[in-house]
C-alpha positions as a Python dict, from the first residue, in 0.01 Angstrom:
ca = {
    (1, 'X'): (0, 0, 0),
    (2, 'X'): (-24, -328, 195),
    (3, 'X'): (-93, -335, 565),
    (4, 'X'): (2, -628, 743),
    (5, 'X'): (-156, -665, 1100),
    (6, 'X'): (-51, -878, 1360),
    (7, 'X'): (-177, -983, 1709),
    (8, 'X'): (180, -887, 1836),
    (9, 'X'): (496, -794, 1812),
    (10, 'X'): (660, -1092, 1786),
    (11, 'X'): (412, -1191, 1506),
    (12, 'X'): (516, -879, 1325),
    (13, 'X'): (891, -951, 1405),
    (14, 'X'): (862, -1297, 1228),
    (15, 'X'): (698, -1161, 910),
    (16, 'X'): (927, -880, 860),
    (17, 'X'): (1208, -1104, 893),
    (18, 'X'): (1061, -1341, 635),
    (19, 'X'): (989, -1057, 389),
    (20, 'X'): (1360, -950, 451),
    (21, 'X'): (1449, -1298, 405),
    (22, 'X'): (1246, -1385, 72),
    (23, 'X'): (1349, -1059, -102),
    (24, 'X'): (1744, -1146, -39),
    (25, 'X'): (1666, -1525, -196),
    (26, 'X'): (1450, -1412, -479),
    (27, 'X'): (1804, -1189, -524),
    (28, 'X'): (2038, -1471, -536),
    (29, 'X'): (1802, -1672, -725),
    (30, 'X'): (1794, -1427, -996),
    (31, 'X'): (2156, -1436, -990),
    (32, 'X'): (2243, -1106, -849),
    (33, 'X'): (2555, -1039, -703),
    (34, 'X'): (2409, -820, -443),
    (35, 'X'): (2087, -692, -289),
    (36, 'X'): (2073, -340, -108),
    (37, 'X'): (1875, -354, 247),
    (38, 'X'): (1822, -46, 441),
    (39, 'X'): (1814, -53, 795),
    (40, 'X'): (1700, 77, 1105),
    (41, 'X'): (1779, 93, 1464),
    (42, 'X'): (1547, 153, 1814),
    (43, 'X'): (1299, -62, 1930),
    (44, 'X'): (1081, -162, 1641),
    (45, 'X'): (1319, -377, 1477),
    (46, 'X'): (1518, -558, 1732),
    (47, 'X'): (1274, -839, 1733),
    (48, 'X'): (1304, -833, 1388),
    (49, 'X'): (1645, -898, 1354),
    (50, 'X'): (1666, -1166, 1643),
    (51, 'X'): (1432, -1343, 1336),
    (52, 'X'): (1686, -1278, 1081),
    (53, 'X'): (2001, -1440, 1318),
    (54, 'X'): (1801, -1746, 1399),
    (55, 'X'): (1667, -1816, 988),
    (56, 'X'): (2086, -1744, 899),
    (57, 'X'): (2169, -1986, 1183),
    (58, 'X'): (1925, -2261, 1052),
    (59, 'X'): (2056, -2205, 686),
    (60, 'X'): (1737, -2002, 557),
    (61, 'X'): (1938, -1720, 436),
    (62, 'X'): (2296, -1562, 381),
    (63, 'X'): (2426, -1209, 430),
    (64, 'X'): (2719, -1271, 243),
    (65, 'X'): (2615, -1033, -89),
    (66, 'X'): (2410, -809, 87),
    (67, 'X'): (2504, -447, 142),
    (68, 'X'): (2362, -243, 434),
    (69, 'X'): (2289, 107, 466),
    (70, 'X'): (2197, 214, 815),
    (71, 'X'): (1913, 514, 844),
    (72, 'X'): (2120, 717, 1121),
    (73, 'X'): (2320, 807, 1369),
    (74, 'X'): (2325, 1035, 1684),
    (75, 'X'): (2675, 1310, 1609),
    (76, 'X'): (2874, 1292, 1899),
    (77, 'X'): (2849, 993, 2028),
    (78, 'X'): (3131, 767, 2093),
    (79, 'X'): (3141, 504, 1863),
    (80, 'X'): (3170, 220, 2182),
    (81, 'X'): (2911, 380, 2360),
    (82, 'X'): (2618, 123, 2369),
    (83, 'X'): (2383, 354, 2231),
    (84, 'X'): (2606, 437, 1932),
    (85, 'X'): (2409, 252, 1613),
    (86, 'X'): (2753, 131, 1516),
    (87, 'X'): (2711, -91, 1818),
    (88, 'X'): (2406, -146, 1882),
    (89, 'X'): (2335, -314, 1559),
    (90, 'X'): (2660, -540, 1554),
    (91, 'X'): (2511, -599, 1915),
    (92, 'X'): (2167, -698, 1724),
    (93, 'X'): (2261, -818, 1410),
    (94, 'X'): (2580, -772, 1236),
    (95, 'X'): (2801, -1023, 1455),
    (96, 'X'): (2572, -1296, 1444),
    (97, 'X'): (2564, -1311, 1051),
    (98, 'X'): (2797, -1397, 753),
    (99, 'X'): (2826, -1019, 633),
    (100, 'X'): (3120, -887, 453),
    (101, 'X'): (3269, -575, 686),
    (102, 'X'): (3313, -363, 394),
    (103, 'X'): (2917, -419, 295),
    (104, 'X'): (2824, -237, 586),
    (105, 'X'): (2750, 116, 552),
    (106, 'X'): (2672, 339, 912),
    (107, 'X'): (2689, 715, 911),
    (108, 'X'): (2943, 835, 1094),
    (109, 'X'): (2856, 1104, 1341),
    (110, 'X'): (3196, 1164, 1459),
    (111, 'X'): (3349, 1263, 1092),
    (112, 'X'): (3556, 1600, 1097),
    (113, 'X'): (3321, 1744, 814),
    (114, 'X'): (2960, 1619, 849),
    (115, 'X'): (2811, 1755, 602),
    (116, 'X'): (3050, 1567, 392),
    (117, 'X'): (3003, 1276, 551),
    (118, 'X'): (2651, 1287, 433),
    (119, 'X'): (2719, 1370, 56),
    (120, 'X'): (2929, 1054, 59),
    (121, 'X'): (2663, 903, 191),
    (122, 'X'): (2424, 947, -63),
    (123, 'X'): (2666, 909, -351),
    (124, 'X'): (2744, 543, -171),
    (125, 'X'): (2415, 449, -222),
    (126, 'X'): (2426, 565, -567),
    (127, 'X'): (2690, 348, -636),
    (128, 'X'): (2542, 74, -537),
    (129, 'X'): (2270, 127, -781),
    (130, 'X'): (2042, 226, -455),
    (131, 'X'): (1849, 44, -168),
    (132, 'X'): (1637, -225, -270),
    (133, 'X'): (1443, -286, 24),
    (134, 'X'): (1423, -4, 261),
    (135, 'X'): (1274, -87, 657),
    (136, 'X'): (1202, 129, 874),
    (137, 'X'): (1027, 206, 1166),
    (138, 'X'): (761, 549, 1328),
    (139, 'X'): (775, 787, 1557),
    (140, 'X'): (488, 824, 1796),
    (141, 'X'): (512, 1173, 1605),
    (142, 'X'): (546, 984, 1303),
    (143, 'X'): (885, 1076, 1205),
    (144, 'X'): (1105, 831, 1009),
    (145, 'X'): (1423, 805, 1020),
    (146, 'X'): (1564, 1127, 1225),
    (147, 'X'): (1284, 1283, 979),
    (148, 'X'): (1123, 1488, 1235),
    (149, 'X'): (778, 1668, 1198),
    (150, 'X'): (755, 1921, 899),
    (151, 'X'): (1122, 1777, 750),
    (152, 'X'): (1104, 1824, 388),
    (153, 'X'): (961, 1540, 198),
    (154, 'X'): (1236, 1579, -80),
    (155, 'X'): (1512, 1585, 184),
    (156, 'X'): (1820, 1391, 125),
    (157, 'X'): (2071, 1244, 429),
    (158, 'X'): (2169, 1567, 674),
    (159, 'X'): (2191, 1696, 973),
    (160, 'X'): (1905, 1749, 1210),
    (161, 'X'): (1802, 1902, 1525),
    (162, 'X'): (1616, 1599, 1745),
    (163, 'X'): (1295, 1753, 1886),
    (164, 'X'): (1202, 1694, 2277),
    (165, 'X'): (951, 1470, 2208),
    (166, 'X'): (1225, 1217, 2031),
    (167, 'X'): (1489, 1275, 2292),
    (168, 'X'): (1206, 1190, 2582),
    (169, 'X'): (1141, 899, 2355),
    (170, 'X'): (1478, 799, 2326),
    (171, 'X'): (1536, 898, 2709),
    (172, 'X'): (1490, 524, 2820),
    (173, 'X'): (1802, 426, 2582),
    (174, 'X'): (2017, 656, 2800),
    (175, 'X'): (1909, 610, 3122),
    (176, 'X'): (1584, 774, 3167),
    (177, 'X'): (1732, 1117, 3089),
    (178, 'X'): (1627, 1282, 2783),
    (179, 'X'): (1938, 1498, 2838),
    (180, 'X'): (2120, 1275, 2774),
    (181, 'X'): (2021, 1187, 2432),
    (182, 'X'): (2241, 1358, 2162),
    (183, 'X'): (2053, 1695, 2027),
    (184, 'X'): (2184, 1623, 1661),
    (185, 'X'): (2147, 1331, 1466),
    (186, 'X'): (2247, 1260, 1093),
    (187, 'X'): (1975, 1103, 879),
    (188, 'X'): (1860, 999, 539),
    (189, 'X'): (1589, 1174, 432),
    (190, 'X'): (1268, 1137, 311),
    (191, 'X'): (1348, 1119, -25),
    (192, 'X'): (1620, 922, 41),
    (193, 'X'): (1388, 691, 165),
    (194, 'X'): (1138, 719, -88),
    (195, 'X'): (1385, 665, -372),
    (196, 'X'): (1424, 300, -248),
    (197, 'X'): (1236, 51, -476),
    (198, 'X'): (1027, -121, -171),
    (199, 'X'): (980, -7, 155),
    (200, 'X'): (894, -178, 488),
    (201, 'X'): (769, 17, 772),
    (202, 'X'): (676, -150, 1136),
    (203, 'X'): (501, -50, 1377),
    (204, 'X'): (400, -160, 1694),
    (205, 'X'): (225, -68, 2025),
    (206, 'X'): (-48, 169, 2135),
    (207, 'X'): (218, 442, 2151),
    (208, 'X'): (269, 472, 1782),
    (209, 'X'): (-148, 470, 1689),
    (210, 'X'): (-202, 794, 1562),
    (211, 'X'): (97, 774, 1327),
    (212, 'X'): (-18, 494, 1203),
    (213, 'X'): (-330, 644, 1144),
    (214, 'X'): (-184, 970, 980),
    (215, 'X'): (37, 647, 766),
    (216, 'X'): (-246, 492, 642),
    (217, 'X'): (-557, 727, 635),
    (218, 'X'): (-408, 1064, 659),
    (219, 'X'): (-337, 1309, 389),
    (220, 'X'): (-4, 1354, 251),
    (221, 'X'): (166, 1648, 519),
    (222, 'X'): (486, 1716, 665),
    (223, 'X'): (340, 1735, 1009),
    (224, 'X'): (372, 1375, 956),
    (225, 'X'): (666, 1295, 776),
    (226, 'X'): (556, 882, 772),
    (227, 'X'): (257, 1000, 562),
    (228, 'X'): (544, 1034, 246),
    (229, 'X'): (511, 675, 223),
    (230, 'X'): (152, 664, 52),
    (231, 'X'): (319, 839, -258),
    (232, 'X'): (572, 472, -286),
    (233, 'X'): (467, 264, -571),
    (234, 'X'): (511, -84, -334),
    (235, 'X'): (543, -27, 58),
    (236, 'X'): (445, -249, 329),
    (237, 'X'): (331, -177, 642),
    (238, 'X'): (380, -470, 922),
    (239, 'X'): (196, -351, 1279),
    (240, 'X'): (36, -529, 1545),
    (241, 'X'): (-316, -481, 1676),
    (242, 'X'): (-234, -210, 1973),
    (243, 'X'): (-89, 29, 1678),
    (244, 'X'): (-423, -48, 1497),
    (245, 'X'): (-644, 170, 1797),
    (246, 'X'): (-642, 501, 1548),
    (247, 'X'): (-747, 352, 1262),
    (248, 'X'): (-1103, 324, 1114),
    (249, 'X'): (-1291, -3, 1204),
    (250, 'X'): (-1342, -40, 827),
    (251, 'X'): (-1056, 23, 734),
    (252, 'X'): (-824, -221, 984),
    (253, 'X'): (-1104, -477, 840),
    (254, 'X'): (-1039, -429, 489),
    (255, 'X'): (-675, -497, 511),
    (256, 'X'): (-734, -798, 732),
    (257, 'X'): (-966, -881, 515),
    (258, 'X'): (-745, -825, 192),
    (259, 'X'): (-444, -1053, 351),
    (260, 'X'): (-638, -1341, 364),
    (261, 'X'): (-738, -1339, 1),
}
């Protein structure tokens, strides 16, 4: 595991984006005809992305042969409502870049039959010949994805109940009213996740400290399905100092420490 800490979040946002950014040239250099990113929605990477539309604007990097799988999406929700992930990351991302329509892969949470909508799902993936480079963001209650406390850590992409805590979180998305949030959500799961071949987790604020903490120097536990990531053969954690307030003082040093090496 590498930890990447930065004084803020618009520090983290830049070296996300240039992580995102190397792995897709090191791709086309190689001569692929594709590279698989993952993606996520909410806060955590919207500065990240704003990164990623200004490096394709100056010529850094093209979306033209990457495919994109989204994490989630709320069920229910119409698909022009702002808060809809279909939107919100063409909003973000998708209509500022040179990415093929057809590479872009969403969740549907208005399908007739969700449960098939998440087989497909997976099977896309699989196709694909699965996600190279997986981001992603936390909880405060460390859940990834829609992966909410004691999810399986062998889950694949379902259906799941969102717990109060996310839909209070998520309350300021939909006007301050955590009623309003969707209760269902479909999701990749944690071994979804985990079966990508590099992960990239961010991580920012004061809010999100103890998951961090349970990230980084916790056990392995459902009770914090983030922790999941230790057992990844290369993940990256990007955070800024306020997610850092959990964390041992010898331990934040270390991987300061390590990065400057």
């Amino acid at each position: 595991m590498r930890v990447l800490i930065k004084p803020d979040y618009d520090a983290l946002s830049i070296t996300a984006a240039n992580h995102v950014i190397k792995r897709i040239n090191e791709a086309e250099a190689k001569g692929r005809d594709h590279f698989v990113l993952g993606l996520p929605t909410g806060s955590s990477p919207v500065g990240m992305y704003r990164e990623l539309v200004k490096a394709y604007q100056k010529g850094r990097v093209s979306f033209k042969n990457v495919i994109t799988f989204n994490m989630d999406e709320y069920v229910g929700l119409p698909e022009d409502h702002p808060e809809n992930y279909h939107a919100f990351m063409h909003r973000h991302l998708f209509d500022h870049i040179d990415i093929k329509p057809e590479n872009i892969h969403i969740l549907n949470g208005n399908a007739p039959d969700l449960e098939a909508e998440c087989r497909s799902y997976e099977e896309a993936m699989v196709g694909v010949g699965g996600i190279d480079l997986f981001v992603g963001g936390i909880g405060p209650d460390g859940h990834l994805a829609f992966n909410e406390p004691f999810s399986s850590l062998q889950s694949r992409t379902r259906i799941k109940t969102l717990t109060p805590d996310t839909r209070i979180a998520n309350a300021r998305f939909f006007g301050g009213n955590p009623d309003n949030v969707p209760l269902h959500a479909l999701t990749v799961g944690v071994g979804t996740v985990l079966a990508a071949k590099e992960l990239m987790i961010l991580c920012s604020g004061h809010s999100k400290a103890r998951a961090l903490q349970s990230a980084v120097e916790g056990g392995v536990s459902q009770a914090w399905t983030v922790s999941a990531i230790q057992t990844h053969p290369r993940v990256i954690i990007v955070c800024d100092d306020a997610a850092c307030h959990e964390i041992k003082v010898g331990t934040y040093l270390y991987f300061k420490q390590i990065e400057n090496l």
